[in-house]
C-alpha positions in Angstrom: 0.0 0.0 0.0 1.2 3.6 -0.9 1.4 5.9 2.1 0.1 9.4 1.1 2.3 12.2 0.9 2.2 14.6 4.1 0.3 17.7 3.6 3.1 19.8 4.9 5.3 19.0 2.9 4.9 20.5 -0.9 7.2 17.5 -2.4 5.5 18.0 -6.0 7.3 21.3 -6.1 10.7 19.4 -6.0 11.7 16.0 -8.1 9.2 13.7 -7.2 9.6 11.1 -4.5 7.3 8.5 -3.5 7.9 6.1 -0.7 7.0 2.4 -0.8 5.6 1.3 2.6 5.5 -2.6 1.8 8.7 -2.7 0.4 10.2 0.6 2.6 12.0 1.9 0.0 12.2 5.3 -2.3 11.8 5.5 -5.5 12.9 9.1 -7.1 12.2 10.6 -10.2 13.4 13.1 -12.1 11.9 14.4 -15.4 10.3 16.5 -17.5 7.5 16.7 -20.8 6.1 19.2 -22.8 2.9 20.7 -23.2 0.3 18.7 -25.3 -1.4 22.0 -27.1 -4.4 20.4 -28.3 -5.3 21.4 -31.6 -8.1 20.6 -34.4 -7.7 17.4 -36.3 -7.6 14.3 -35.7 -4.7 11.6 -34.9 -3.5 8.2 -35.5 -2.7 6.4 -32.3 -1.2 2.6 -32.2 -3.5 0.2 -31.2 -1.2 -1.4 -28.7 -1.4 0.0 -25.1 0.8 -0.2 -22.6 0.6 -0.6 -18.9 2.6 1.1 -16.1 2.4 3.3 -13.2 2.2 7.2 -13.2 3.6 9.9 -11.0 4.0 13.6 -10.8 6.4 16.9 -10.4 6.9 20.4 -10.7 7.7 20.2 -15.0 7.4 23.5 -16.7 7.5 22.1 -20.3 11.6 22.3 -20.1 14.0 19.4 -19.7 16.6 17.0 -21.3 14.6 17.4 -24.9 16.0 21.1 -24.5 12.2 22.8 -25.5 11.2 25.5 -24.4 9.0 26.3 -21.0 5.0 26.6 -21.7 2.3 27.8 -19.6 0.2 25.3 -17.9 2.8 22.3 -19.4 0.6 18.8 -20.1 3.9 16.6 -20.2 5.4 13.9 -19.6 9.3 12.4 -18.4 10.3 8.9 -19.3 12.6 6.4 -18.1 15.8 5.7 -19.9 14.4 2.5 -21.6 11.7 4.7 -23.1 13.6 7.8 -23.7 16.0 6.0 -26.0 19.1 8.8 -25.8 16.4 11.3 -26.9 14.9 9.3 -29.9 11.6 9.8 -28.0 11.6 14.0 -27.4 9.1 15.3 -29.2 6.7 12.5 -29.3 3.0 12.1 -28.2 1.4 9.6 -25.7 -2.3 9.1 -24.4 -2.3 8.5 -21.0 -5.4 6.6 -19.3 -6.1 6.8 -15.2 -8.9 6.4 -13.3 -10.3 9.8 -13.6 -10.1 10.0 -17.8 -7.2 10.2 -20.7 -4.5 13.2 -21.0 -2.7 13.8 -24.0 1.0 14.8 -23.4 4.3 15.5 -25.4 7.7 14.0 -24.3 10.2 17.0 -23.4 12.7 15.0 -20.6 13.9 11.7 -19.1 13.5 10.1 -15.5 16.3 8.3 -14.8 15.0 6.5 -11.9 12.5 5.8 -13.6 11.5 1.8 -15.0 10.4 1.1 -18.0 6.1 1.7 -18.1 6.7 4.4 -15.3 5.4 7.5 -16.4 6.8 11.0 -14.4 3.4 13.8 -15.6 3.4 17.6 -14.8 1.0 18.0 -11.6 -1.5 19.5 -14.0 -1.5 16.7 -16.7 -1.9 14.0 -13.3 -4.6 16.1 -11.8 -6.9 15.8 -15.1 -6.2 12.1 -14.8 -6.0 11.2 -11.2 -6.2 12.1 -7.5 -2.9 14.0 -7.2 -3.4 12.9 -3.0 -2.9 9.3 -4.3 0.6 10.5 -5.0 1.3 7.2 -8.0 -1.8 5.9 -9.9 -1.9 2.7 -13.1 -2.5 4.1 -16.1 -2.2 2.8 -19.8 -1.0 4.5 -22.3 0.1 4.6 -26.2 2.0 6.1 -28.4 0.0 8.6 -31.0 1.0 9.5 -34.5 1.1 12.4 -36.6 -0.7 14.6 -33.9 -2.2 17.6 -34.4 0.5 20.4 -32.8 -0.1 24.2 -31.8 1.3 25.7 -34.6 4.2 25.3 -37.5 7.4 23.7 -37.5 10.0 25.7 -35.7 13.8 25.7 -35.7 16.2 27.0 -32.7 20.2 26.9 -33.5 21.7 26.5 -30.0 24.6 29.1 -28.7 27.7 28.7 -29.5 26.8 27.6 -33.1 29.1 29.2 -35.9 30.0 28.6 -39.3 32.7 25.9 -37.9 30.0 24.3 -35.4 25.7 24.2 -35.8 23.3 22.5 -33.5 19.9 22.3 -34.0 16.5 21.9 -32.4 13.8 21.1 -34.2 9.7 21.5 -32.8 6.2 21.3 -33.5 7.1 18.1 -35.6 4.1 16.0 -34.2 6.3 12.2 -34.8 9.8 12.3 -32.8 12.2 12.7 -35.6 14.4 9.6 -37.2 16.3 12.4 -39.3 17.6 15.5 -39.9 19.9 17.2 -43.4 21.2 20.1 -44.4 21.5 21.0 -48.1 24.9 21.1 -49.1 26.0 20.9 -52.5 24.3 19.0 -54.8 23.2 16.4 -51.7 22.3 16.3 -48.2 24.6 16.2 -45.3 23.0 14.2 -42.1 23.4 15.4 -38.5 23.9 13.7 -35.6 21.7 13.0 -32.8 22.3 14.2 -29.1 20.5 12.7 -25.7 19.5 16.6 -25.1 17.5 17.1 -28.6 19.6 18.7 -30.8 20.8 17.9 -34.3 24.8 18.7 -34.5 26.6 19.6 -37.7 30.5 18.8 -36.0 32.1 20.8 -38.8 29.5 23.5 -39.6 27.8 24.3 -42.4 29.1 27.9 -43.6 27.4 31.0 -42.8 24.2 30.1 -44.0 21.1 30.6 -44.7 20.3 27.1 -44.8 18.3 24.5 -46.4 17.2 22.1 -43.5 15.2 18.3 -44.6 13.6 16.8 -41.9 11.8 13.0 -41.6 10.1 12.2 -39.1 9.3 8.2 -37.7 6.2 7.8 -39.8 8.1 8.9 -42.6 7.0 12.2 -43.1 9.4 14.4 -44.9 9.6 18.7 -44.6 11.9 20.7 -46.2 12.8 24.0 -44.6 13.8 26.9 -46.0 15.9 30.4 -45.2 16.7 28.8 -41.4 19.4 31.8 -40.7 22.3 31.5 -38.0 21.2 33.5 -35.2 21.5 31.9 -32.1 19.2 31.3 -29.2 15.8 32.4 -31.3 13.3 30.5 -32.5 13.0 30.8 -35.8 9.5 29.9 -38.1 11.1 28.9 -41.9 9.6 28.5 -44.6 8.0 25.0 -44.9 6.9 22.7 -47.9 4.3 20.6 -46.7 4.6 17.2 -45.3 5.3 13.8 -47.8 6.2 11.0 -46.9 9.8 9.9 -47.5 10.4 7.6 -50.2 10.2 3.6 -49.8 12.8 1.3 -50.5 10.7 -1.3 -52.3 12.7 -3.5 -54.9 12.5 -2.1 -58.8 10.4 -4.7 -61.2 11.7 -7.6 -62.9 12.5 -6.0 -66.7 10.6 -10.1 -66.8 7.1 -9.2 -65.6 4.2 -9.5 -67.6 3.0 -6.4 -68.9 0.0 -3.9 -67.6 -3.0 -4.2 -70.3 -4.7 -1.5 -71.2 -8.0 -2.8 -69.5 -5.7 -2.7 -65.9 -4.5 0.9 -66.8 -8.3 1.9 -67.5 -8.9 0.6 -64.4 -6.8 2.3 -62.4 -7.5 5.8 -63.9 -9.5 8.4 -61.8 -13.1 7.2 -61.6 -16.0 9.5 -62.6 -18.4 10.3 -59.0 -22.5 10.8 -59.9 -21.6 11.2 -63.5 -19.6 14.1 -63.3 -16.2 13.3 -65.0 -12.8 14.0 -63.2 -11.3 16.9 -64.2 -7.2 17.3 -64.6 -7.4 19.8 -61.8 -9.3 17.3 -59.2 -6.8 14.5 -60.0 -3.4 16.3 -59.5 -5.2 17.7 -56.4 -5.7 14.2 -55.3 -2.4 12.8 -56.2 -1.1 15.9 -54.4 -1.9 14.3 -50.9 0.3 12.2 -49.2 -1.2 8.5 -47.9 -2.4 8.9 -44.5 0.6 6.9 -42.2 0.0 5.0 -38.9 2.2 3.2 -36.9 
């Protein structure tokens, strides 16, 4: 049984703590999420749920995911298991207690913490639990492609140059699986760090710069005109979201060939006898698939 925490003593207002009476022993957390802005539009989330155990602190929307502090933060910390060296900043989870679901965005890691233990900002908790009961079960799943609270904004860190760029990408919706700057005729790939930012070890020049960004439901953004000045966020211009090309296998030069009545087939169908127009079918092919999972 959990012993509550003493009404004297304020401890969500320093790194959580929560004491075991069975077992006698303490279990600390440390961590921090971002706010969940919720936003029109709907999401994909993965079918699978997980189970764990839920706790709460004094976040601010900060942490190890280096983003920036938000009003009223709805976040959430995880373990090091979960947090994967920062793979995990910038993603979304629903999270289901007894009192309802809370949607929140991964900004930090809790290094105490075990795998399926989720450390919540005292107001995401609150909408979810009893925050008297100190640690409540929950369930909770990963969602993707989110809706987010506004465009997709780039932060180069201090002490960038033209010999040294880092990188901090937000508002992606999907943590991110890659990063590239346009150089040359190519794309150069960054590197990863466990606080969030993309690192360019040798620079990129003086800039402005052409920044590609794929997210891990293979979305893909191009951004435009990202200029080095440090320590501001900065709102680029953006082509819109597609998903990043597959690697399927080219066809056998040996397979039978498409017949005309398959190609017929295929072609844009006519809706309550009004025929398909050019302009309706390169609108169409325009959007990018719908990706879950």
């Amino acid at each position: 049984m959990l012993d509550n925490p003493e009404p004297q003593q304020p401890w969500w207002t320093r790194r959580s703590a929560w004491v075991v009476a069975a077992a006698g022993a303490v279990v600390a957390g440390t961590a921090t999420v971002a706010l969940v802005a919720q936003a029109s539009g709907a999401a994909c989330a993965a079918p699978a749920a997980s189970s764990g155990q839920a706790t709460f602190y004094a976040a601010d929307g900060g942490g190890n995911c280096s983003f920036d502090q938000v009003p009223n933060p709805l976040v959430v910390a995880l373990g090091n298991a979960e947090y994967a060296a920062g793979a995990a900043c910038g993603g979304y989870l629903d999270v289901k207690g007894p009192k309802g679901t809370v949607r929140v965005k991964v900004t930090d890691r809790c290094p105490e913490c075990a795998a399926g233990h989720l450390d919540l900002s005292r107001q995401a908790f609150a909408k979810i639990g009893d925050p008297v009961a100190g640690v409540i079960k929950v369930t909770y799943s990963r969602v993707t492609s989110p809706p987010v609270p506004g465009p997709m904004t780039v932060r180069v860190k201090e002490g960038s140059s033209r010999y040294w760029l880092a990188l901090r990408l937000d508002n992606t919706g999907n943590p991110l699986s890659a990063v590239e700057l346009q150089s040359g005729g190519g794309w150069k790939a960054l590197s990863h760090t466990d606080y969030n930012y993309w690192i360019a070890q040798n620079g990129a020049g003086n800039g402005p710069f052409t920044v590609r960004v794929t997210d891990t439901a293979g979305r893909r953004t191009t951004l435009s005109g990202v200029t080095l000045t440090v320590g501001t966020v900065q709102r680029p211009g953006a082509t819109a979201a597609a998903p990043a090309p597959s690697k399927t296998p080219p066809v056998s030069r040996s397979a039978a060939p498409v017949s005309p009545e398959a190609v017929a087939a295929s072609a844009p169908q006519e809706s309550a006898g009004v025929p398909a127009t050019p302009e309706a079918t390169e609108a169409t092919a325009a959007q990018p698939p719908a990706r879950c999972g």
